[in-house]
N, C-alpha and C positions, 0 to 999 in steps of 0.2 A: 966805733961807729956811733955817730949819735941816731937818736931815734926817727926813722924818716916820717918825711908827712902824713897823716892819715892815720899813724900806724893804731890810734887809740878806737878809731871809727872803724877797722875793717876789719870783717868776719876769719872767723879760724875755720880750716874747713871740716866738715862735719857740725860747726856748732849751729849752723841756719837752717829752719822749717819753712818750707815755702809755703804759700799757700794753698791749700787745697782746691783742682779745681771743680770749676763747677757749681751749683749754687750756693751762697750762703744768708744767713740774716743777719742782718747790720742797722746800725742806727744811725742818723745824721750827726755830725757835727757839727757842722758849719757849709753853710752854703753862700754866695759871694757874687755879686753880679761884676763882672771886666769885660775889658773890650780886648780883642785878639791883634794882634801886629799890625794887622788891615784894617783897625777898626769895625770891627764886627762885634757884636753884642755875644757874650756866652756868660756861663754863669762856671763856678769851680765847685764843687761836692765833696766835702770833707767827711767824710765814714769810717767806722767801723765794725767789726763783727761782735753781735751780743748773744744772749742767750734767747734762744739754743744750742746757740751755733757751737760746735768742735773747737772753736778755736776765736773764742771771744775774746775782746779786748788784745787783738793782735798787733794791731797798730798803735793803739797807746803805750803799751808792753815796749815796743821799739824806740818811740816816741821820750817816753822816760829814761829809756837803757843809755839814751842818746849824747853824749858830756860833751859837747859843740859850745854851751852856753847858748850866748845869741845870737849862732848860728843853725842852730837845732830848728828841724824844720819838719812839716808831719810827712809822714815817708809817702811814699808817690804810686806809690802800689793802692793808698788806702784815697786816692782822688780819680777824679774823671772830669777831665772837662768839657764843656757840653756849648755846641753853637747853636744858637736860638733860634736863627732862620735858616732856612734850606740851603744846601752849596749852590745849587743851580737856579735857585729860585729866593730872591732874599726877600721877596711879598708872601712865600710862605715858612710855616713853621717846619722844623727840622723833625725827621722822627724821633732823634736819639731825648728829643727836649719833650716833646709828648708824650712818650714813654714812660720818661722818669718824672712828669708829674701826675699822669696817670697812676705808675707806680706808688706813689705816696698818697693819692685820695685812695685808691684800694685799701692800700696796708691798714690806711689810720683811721677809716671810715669820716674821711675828713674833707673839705671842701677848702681849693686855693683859692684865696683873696686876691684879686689883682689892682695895681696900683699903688701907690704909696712907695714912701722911702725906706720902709720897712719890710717892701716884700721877700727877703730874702730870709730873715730872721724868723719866720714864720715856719720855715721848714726843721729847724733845732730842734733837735731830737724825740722825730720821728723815723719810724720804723719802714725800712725797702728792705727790698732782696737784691742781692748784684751776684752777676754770674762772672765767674774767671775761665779764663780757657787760655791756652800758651803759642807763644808766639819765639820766633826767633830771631834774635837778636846780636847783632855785632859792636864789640868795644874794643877796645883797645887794642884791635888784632885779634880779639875772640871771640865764638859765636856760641851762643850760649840761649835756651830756650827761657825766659819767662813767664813768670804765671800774674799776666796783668788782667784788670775787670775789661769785662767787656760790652756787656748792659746792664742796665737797671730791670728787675720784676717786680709783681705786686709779693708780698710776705708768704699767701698760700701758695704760689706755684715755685715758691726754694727748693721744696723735697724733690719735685718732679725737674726741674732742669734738667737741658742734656747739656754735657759734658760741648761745648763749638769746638770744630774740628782744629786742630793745630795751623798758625800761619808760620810759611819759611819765606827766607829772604828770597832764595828761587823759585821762583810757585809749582819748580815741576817734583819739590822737596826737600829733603833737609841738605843742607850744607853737609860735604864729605869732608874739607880739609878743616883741622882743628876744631872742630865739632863734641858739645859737652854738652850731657843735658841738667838743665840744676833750674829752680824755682829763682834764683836770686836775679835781683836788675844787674844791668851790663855796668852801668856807672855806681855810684852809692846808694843809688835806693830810696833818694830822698827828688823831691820836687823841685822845680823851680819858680822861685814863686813869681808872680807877673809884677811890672815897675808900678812902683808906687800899693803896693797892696802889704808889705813886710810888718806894717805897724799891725795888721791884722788876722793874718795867718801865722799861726791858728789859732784858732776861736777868740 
């Protein structure tokens, strides 16, 4: 048999730590302004978890482990992408987008610049808080629970996070047939990154 595809990129079981949910502190990466399918303004947030966090440098740690070459991509657990204006209202701002720059003038005692071509590079490693909470998810014919982020906080309210309640495919609860629960993503775990942006992600 020769060696099938993937076989270098995929997990052994038992050797994967999901992430924890619930609060943690993280530091920016990289942050990115794109536009969405529909042309919609959003921006992409590249993170990590640092110290003090349990579990710092989570994503780099993967990130490196990673032997794709040039196709090695920052795993998709450690982004969030964010629509700039409201779903129902595109004259206003979205909450998930005011949040997370709220989030970052708290954390950093710091004031966003608006404007320029530059605004995006600004955010580079500074300090948020991102909460996880799990969600379940179906791949390949498998439904399997995730531990994805789910908002941005300011740095002081990590410790205090509550745990968001679990989302299932059926909202009346978990899936009964071939149902597992594990921290890992359904597909590889890694991002997709949007057209025209690969020269740039990551960092």
């Amino acid at each position: 048999m020769n060696k099938p595809s993937g076989y270098d990129e995929a997990q052994a079981s038992g050797e994967f730590t999901p992430v924890n949910l619930g609060g943690h502190y993280a530091v920016i990466k990289q942050v990115a302004e794109r536009q969405s399918s529909t042309g919609k303004d959003m921006i992409v947030v590249l993170f990590d978890f640092c110290d003090p966090d349990q579990q710092k440098q989570y994503f780099e740690t993967m990130y490196n482990n990673d032997d794709r070459g040039d196709d090695k991509k920052w795993p998709f657990n450690g982004s969030k992408y964010i629509m700039v204006a409201d779903y129902n209202d595109p004259n206003k701002t979205s909450r998930n987008f005011k949040t997370f720059c709220t989030a970052v003038e708290k954390s950093n005692n710091f004031q966003i610049k608006w404007g320029g071509n530059a605004w995006a590079q600004q955010f580079k490693g500074k300090k948020i808080g991102i909460v996880y909470g799990a969600e379940e998810n179906e791949y390949d014919g498998r439904i399997t629970m995730r531990h994805v982020p789910k908002w941005f906080c300011s740095w002081d309210n990590v410790g205090t996070a509550k745990i968001p309640a679990p989302v299932y495919l059926d909202k009346t609860g978990p899936a009964q047939n071939n149902s597992k629960l594990t921290g890992q993503a359904g597909s590889d775990g890694f991002m997709s990154i949007p057209a025209g942006a690969e020269e740039e992600i990551p960092f």
